[in-house]
C-alpha angles and dihedrals in degrees: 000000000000103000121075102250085212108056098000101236112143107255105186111219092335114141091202110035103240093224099059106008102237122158110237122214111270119261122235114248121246094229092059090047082062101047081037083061099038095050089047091049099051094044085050094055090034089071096031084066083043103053088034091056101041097038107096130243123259110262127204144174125258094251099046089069103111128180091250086065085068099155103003122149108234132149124228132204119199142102127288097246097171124030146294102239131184129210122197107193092053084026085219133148123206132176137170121251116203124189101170099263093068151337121259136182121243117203129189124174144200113322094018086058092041079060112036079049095051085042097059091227104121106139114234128218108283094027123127107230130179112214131173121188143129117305109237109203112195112165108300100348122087116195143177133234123205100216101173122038086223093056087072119081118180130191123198113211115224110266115233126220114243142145125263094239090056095063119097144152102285091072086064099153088018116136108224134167109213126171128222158156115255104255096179145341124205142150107234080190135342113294098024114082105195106202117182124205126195131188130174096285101050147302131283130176123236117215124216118171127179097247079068099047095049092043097045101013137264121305126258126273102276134176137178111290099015112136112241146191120212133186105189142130126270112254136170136226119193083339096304106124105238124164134256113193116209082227134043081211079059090089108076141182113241123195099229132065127263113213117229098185139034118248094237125172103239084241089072112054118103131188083259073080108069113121092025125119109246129181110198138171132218158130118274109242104173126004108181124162112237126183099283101033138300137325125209124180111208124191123178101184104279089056154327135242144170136267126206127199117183117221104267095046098052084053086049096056109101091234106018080178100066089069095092128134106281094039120125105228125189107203140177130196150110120308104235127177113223119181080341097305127116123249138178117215118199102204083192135043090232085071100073117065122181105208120239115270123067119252127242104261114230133238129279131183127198114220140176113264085256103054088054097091092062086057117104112239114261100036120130111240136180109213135166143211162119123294106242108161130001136198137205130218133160099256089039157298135318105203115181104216113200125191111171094270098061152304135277135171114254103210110205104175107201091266100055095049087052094062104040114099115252095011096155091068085059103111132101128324090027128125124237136177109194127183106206140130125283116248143152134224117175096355094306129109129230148193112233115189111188097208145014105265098055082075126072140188106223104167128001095225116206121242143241101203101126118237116234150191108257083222097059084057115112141146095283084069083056099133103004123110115256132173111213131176144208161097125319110243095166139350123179125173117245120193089276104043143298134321118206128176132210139176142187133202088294110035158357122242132175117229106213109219116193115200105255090056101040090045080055108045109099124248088008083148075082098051082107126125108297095029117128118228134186113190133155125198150124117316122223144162124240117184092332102315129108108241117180109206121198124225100200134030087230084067101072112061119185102224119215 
């Protein structure tokens, strides 16, 4: 004020009027209208940053993100339905969020993964998480970009105990814990481990891809056979339930075993059994190859039953000899019908046990080739005798052994060739004494070793199959037995086996190679063009054209 407000003379900064002496109000200073201003200012920013930090995001549902929110900031709720995934060239991490109106995905880059990695805070498949970040439009895609660690909130269901035979896939997104034995471990393809537990009730695989491992860590050291716990979600592959942990570390060693099969007397199982896991106990009464592996029949007093190895897994066995008839066997498998009789199938060696204590060997008699057909089926005979004729087929050889009394089929089926000493010199003319069991197909009987040692080379007889010029061949020789030699010009593989052609000074011929005879010639890696060949069989005529086919790998001999 610059006017007295007495007599109303202007007075200048005065604070009495000199002309009539009245006090004027007191001015406020410059300096308190400042701090006046500053402390305003700062109370008024100070709740600015108050009200900007505790007021909550916008949330919105998945399908309410439209192109025109392009880099809004919005907060979704829902369950990681796919993922997460790490890649490490753009060293990103991505997931999908589902809320039930609609699927998004969530991205999260460099220092945010590093960590949400350190952090331990990396959401697993099946887990509810809360995220807020910046919404990413490109075209038709709408994504979301986790900008800040502490915007993601992530909330891990309880797992519940169940078997692995109970899950199915109705508990697709379920959280379980289920304890098993490695069953298997295998890499379908770099950067995916595949383990497969088993328990008592089923199987179940277990995934573990490389996104987890870096994410969560590596697994444990794990091994066939080993007893684990695992806490994972429920997936599913091609509609199969299989499990996803939310940590690699989620597969853990336990100290006790885990069963995978029910102790069950042989008497009790039903065909309500097929696809279960059985353990069962017995004594072996019959064990006999057949194409595709070995038979036992076990019996322990309520029943019998057969049991079937398949080939590798005979091989596999650490004394395939020992499965002979008298021996107490222990085995566990899986419970097939086959033609409406029970089997039980090992899918591992370590499945079949062969108790301690050697078991009485039975009887065998060795009998002259005629006596044969008074012989009951199943026992267990040594005869001797000449190759006279031989057969192929694709699981063996059919050799006709003659020795002056009569004749009898000798069955080798392929695994039991492989293992007889000298095989290769087994072809007409030689002489063989084999210990098998008696049996009959078609009205015929035969001779059935089990392995390779019950058969025995005992002269290589010399033979009587003429050798020929491959141009005297003609159709008159169609179905006799002929020996022809020559030089390679051309050999080339066919889905069966292996076609080679030689010729002499007056003709050319194709010898016809199956596969179980050309996988068994020594030295066929030089059945190339050049090559001499001596090799006798059966002719025949294919289209036209003369074939000879050989019957036995001995019968086909690489000359030098």
């Amino acid at each position: 004020m610059t006017h007295c407000p007495s007599c109303g003379r202007f007075i200048g900064p005065y604070e009495a009027c000199p002309y009539c002496g009245a006090r004027q109000t007191p001015r406020v200073s410059l300096r308190a209208v400042k701090w006046t201003a500053v402390l305003l200012a700062t109370v008024g920013l100070t709740l600015l940053w108050l009200f900007a930090t505790r007021a909550p995001l916008p949330r919105i549902s998945v399908n309410q993100a439209t192109s025109t929110m392009n880099f809004a900031y919005v907060e979704i709720a829902g369950q990681v339905v796919r993922g997460p995934t790490y890649n490490p060239d753009s060293q990103s991490l991505s997931f999908t969020v589902d809320d039930g109106s609609g699927q998004m995905r969530v991205w999260a880059f460099r220092d945010v993964v590093e960590q949400l990695r350190s952090r331990g805070r990396t959401p697993g498949l099946g887990d509810r998480v809360i995220v807020a970040g910046t919404l990413r439009a490109r075209e038709d895609d709408i994504s979301l970009t986790l900008n800040v660690p502490e915007h993601l909130d992530v909330l891990r269901p309880e797992a519940e105990e169940r078997t692995i035979g109970s899950i199915t896939a109705d508990d697709f997104l379920q959280r379980v814990r289920v304890r098993g034995q490695i069953w298997d471990i295998r890499e379908p393809y770099p950067g995916l481990t595949i383990i497969t537990l088993r328990d008592a009730t089923g199987a179940i695989d277990v995934a573990v891809d490389s996104s987890l491992q870096w994410l969560t860590g590596g697994l444990h050291p794990l091994e066939i056979g080993q007893s684990v716990e695992t806490v994972a979600t429920v997936t599913l592959y091609r509609n199969t339930p299989q499990l996803v942990p939310p940590s690699a570390r989620d597969v853990a060693p336990i100290p006790e075993t885990v069963s995978v099969a029910k102790e069950r007397a042989i008497g009790t199982l039903t065909p309500e059994d097929e696809d279960r896991m059985v353990t069962v106990r017995g004594t072996t009464e019959r064990a006999r190859p057949f194409s595709a592996g070995y038979r036992l029949v076990l019996n322990d007093g309520t029943g019998s039953v057969t049991v079937v190895l398949w080939q590798d897994i005979y091989q596999a066995l650490p004394d395939p000899s020992s499965l002979k008839e008298g021996a107490e066997v222990e085995v566990t498998g899986e419970v097939t019908l086959y033609r409406g009789e029970l089997e039980i199938i090992p899918s591992r060696p370590r499945d079949v046990v062969v108790h301690a204590g050697a078991p009485t060997a039975p009887s065998v008699r060795s009998l002259p080739i005629g006596a044969l057909e008074s012989e009951p089926l199943g026992s267990l005979v040594t005869v001797e005798g000449a190759i006279v004729a031989a057969d192929s087929f694709r699981e063996g050889f059919r050799l006709t052994l003659n020795d002056g009394t009569g004749e009898v089929i000798l069955l080798l089926w392929l695994s039991v060739y492989d293992e007889i000493a000298g095989a290769q010199d087994l072809r007409e003319g030689t002489r063989v004494q084999a210990t098998g069991a008696l049996e009959e197909y078609e009205g015929q009987r035969e001779v059935v070793p089990s392995r390779g040692d019950d058969v025995r080379i005992t002269a290589p007889g010399a033979t009587d199959i003429p050798l020929r010029a491959i141009g005297a061949l003609t159709t008159a020789d169609v179905g006799t037995v002929v020996t022809v030699e020559g030089t390679v010009t051309r050999a080339e593989p066919f889905s069966q086996g292996q076609r080679v052609w030689i010729e002499d000074e007056s003709g050319k011929v194709m010898l016809l190679l199956w596969e179980n005879i050309y996988s068994r010639i020594p030295g066929r890696e030089r059945l190339v063009p050049g090559t001499r060949v001596r090799a006798a069989g059966f002719v025949e005529e294919y289209r036209g054209t003369l074939e000879v086919i050989p019957r036995l790998p001995g019968e086909v001999i690489i000359l030098p």
